[in-house]
C-alpha positions in Angstrom: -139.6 -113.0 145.2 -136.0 -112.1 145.8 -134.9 -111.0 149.3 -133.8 -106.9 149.7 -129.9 -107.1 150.5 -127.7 -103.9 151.0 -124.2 -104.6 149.8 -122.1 -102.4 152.0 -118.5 -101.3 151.0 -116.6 -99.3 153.1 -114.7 -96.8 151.5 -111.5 -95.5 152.5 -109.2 -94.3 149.7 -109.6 -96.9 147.4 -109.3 -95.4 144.1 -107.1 -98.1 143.1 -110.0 -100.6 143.5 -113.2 -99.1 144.0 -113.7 -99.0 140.0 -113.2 -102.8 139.6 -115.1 -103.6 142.4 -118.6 -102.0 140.9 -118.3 -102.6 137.6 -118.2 -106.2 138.9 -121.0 -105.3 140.7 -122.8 -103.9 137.7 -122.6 -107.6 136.0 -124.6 -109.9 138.9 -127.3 -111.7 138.1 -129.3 -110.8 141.3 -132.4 -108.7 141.1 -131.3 -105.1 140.6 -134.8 -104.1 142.3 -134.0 -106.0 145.3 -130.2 -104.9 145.8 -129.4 -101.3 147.4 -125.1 -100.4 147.0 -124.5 -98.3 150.1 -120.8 -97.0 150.4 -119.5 -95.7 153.8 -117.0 -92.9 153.0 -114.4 -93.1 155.9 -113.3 -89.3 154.9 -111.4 -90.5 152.1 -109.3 -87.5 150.5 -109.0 -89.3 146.9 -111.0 -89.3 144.0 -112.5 -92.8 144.6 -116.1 -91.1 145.6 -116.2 -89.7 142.1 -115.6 -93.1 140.8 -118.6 -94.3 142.8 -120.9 -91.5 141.7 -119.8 -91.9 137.9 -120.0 -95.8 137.6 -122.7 -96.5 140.4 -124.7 -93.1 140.6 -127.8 -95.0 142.2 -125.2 -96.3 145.4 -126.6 -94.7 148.8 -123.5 -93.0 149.8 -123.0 -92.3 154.1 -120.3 -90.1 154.8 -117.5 -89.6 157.5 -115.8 -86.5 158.8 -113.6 -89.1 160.2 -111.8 -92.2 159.5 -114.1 -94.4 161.8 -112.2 -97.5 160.8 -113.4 -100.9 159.7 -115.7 -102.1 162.3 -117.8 -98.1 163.0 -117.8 -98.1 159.2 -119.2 -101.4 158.4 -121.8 -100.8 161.5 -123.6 -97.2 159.7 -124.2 -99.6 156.5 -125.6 -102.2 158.5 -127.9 -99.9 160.8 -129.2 -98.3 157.5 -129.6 -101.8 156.3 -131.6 -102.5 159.6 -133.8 -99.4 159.4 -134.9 -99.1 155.7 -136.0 -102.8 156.5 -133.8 -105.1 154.5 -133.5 -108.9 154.8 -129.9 -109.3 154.7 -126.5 -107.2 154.5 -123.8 -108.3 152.4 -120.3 -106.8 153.7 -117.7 -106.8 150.6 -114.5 -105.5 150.3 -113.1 -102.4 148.5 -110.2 -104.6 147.1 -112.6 -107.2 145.8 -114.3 -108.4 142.4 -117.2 -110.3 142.2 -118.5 -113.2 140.2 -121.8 -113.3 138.6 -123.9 -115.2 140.7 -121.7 -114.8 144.1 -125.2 -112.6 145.6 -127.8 -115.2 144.2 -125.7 -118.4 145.4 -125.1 -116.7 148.9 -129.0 -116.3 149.3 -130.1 -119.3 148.3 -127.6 -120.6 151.5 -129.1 -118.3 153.7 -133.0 -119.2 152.4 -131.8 -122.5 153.0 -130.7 -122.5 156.2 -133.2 -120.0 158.1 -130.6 -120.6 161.8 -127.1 -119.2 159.8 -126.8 -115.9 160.5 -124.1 -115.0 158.4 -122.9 -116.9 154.9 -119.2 -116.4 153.9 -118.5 -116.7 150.1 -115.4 -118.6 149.0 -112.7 -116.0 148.8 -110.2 -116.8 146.0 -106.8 -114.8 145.1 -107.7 -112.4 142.6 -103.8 -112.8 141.4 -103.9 -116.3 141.3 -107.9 -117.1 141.1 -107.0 -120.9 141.2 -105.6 -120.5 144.9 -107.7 -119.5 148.1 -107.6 -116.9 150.3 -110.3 -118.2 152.7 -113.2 -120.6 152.7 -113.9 -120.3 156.4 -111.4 -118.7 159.1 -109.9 -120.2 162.1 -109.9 -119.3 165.9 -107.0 -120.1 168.1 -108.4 -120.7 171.4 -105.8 -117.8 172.4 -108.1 -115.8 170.6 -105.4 -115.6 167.2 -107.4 -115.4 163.9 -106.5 -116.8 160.5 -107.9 -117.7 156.8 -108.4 -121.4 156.5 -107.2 -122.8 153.4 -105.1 -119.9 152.5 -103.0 -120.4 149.5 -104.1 -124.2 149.0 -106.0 -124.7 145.7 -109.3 -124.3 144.9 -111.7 -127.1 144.9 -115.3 -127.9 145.2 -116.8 -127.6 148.5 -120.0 -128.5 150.2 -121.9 -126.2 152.2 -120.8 -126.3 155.9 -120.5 -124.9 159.1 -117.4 -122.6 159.5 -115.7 -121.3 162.8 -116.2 -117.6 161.9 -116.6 -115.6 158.5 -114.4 -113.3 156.9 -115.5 -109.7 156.7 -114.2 -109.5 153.5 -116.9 -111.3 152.0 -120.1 -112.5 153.9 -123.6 -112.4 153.7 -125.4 -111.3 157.3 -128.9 -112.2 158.1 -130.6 -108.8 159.6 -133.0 -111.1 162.3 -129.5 -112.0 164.0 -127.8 -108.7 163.7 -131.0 -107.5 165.8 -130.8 -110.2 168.2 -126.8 -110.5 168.8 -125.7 -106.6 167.5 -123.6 -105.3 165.5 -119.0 -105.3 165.3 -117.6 -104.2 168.9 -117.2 -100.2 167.1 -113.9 -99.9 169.8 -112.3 -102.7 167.8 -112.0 -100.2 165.0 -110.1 -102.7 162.7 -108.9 -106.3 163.1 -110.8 -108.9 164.5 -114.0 -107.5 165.2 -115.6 -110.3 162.4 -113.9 -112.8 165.0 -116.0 -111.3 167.6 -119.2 -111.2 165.8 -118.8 -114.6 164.6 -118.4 -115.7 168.2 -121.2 -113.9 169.5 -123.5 -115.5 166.9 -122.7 -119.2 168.3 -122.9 -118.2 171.6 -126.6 -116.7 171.2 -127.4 -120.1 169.0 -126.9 -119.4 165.7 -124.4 -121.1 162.7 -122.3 -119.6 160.5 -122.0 -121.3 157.0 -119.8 -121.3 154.3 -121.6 -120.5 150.7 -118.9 -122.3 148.2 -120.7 -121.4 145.0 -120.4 -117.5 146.1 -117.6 -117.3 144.6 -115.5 -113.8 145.6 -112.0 -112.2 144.1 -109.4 -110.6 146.7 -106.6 -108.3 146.0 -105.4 -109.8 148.9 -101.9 -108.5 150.7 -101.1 -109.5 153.9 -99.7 -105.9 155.4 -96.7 -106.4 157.6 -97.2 -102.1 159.2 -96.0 -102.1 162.8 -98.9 -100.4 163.4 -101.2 -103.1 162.9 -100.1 -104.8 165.6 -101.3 -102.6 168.3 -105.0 -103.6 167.4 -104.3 -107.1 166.4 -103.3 -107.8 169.9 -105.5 -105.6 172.0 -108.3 -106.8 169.9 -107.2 -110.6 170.9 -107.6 -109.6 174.0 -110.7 -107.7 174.1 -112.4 -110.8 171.8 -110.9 -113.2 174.9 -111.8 -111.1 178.0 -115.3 -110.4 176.9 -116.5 -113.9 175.6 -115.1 -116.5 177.3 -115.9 -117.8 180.6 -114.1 -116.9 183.5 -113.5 -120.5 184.4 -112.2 -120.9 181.0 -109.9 -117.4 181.5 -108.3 -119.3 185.0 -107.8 -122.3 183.1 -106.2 -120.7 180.0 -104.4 -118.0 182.0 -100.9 -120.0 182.6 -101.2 -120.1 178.4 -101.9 -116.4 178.1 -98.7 -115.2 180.7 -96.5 -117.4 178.9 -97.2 -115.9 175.6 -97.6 -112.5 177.0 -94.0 -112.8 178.4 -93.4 -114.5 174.7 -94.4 -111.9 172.4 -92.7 -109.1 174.8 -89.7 -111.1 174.0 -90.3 -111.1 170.2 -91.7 -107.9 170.1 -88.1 -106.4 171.2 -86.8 -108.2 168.3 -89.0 -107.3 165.4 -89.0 -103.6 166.4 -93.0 -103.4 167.5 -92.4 -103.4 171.4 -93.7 -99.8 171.3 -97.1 -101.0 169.8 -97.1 -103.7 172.4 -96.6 -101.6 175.6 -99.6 -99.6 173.9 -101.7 -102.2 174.3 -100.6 -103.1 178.1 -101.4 -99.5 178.5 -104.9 -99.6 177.2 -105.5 -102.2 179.8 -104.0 -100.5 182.9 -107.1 -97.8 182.6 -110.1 -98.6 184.9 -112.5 -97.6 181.9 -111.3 -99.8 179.8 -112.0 -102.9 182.4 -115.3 -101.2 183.2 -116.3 -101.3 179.5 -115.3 -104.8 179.5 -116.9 -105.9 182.3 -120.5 -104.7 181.0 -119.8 -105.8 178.1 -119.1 -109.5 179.5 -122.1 -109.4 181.4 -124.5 -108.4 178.1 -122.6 -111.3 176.6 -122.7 -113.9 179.5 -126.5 -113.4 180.1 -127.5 -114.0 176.5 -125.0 -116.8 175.5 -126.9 -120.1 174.7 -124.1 -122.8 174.8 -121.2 -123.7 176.7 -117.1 -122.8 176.0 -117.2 -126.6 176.1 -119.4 -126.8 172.8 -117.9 -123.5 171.1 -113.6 -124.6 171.5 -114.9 -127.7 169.9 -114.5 -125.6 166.6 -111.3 -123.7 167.5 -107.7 -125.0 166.8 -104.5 -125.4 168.7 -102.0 -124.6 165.6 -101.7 -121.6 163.3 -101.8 -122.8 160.0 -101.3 -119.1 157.9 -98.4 -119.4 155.3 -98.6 -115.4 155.6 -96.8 -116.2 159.1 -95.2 -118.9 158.8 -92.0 -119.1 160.4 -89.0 -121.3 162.3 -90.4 -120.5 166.0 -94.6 -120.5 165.1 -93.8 -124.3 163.2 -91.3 -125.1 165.8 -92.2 -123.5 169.4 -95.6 -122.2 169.3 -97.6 -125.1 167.6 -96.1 -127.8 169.6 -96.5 -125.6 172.9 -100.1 -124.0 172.4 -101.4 -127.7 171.2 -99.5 -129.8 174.4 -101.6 -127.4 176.3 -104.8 -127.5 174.8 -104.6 -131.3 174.8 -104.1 -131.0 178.8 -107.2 -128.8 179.7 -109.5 -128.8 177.2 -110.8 -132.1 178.9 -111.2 -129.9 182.0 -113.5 -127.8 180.3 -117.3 -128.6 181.7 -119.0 -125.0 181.6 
């Protein structure tokens, strides 16, 4: 019998997708008796909710006075996921289309391989659906996120471990949502699946790429100012809260450097203003004494050492999306002389 999965979509204006997406939907092979469509309206003021009512009328739909962003959004699907019982939560993109057999392929991974607690489909380009957009992300060990393989060509792939999955696209077991929880809700967007994904290795679990789950993304990388205020305050927060603090002391030289880097930069490319934001945020005592408990919830329940976990991360950013004269030519050959000097240091 097939497992009950609730896809979850959040939706947030999208009626310039939403359509696409669920008629994709409407066309996969898995058991329609087993599959549940619940839609998390983050107080969109479009017509896209129409568009799920008229081509999806049997979708759950959870509304939000409020934008609640990303990571809040993603967590009310989940939780209704968790208490109706089912055995696994698909997270999928507005901006996506689906293949076929992407829900049955992703399954049959997880049924598999009962330790995985989440199972990433291989995201392609939906513009160019020969080219990739991600078969597994990346984790700097400064705590910058990227899609591996981005832009390289498509190929077949075996099943394997990956450092963390893309929320875009991935397949979550409800057993390990249970045990580790749910996205950090004050990430709101950007990086909160590079939190989760850490948290499940720490607590013991994998994370596995499912390459015959295959996935379509309308994928733009956005270059808003405003994205960078949680982009960087949400490096940090991933940093602070789930590393050691022996490996914080030994990285901290690394993380003062760049601090004093991207102030530099920041000046230059007109986001400064974002970035005193986020030195702000950390100035306030609550935001140190959320930290802090949350450290300690993570700390007590972690199963293996930064030593085993930064054997998965990298010391380059390989992103063509960022690509540029100072991250080939002063950031790679910096942030990777370093890492080559400590990480033999690193015995907790």
């Amino acid at each position: 019998m097939a497992s009950r999965v609730a896809v979850v979509i959040i939706n947030y204006n999208s009626s310039e997708y939403i359509g696409d997406c669920l008629s994709s939907l409407k066309k996969i092979t898995y058991p329609s008796a087993n599959l549940t469509l619940v839609v998390v309206d983050n107080a969109s003021i479009d017509n896209s909710l129409v568009i799920v009512r008229e081509r999806f009328p049997q979708a759950v739909i959870l509304k939000n006075s409020k934008n609640l962003g990303f990571a809040e959004g993603n967590n009310m699907g989940m939780r209704y996921a968790l208490q109706h019982d089912f055995a696994y939560v698909y997270l999928l993109n507005q901006d996506t289309e689906v293949s076929p057999d992407f829900l049955t392929a992703a399954v049959e991974v997880a049924n598999r391989h009962p330790d995985a607690a989440a199972i990433q489909s291989k995201l392609l380009l939906f513009a160019d659906k020969t080219r990739v957009n991600s078969i597994g992300n990346e984790i700097h060990y400064l705590g910058f996120a990227f899609a591996g393989g981005h832009t390289t060509a498509d190929r077949p792939l075996p099943v394997s471990e990956i450092t963390y999955p893309s929320g875009a696209a991935v397949l979550l077991r409800a057993e390990a949502l249970r045990q580790v929880g749910l996205f950090d809700a004050d990430f709101f967007m950007y990086h909160e699946d590079v939190d989760l994904g850490w948290r499940f290795w720490l607590e013991g679990w994998r994370v596995l790429r499912a390459p015959d789950s295959v996935v379509y993304h309308k994928y733009q990388f956005s270059r808003s100012i405003s994205k960078w205020y949680y982009m960087e305050r949400n490096r940090y927060l991933t940093i602070f809260q789930n590393y050691k603090i022996g490996t914080l002391l030994l990285l901290g030289p690394a993380l003062l450097g760049l601090a004093v880097a991207m102030a530099c930069y920041s000046l230059y490319a007109g986001w400064f203003r974002e970035l005193a934001r986020v030195y702000g945020y950390f100035l306030r005592p609550a935001t140190w004494r959320n930290v802090v408990a949350k450290r300690r919830q993570i700390q007590a329940r972690r199963r293996i050492s930064d030593r085993a976990i930064t054997q998965r991360f990298v010391s380059r950013i390989d992103f063509q999306d960022v690509d540029s004269y100072l991250v080939r030519n002063v950031f790679n050959p910096a942030t990777s002389l370093y890492w080559r000097a400590v990480k033999p240091l690193l015995h907790w």
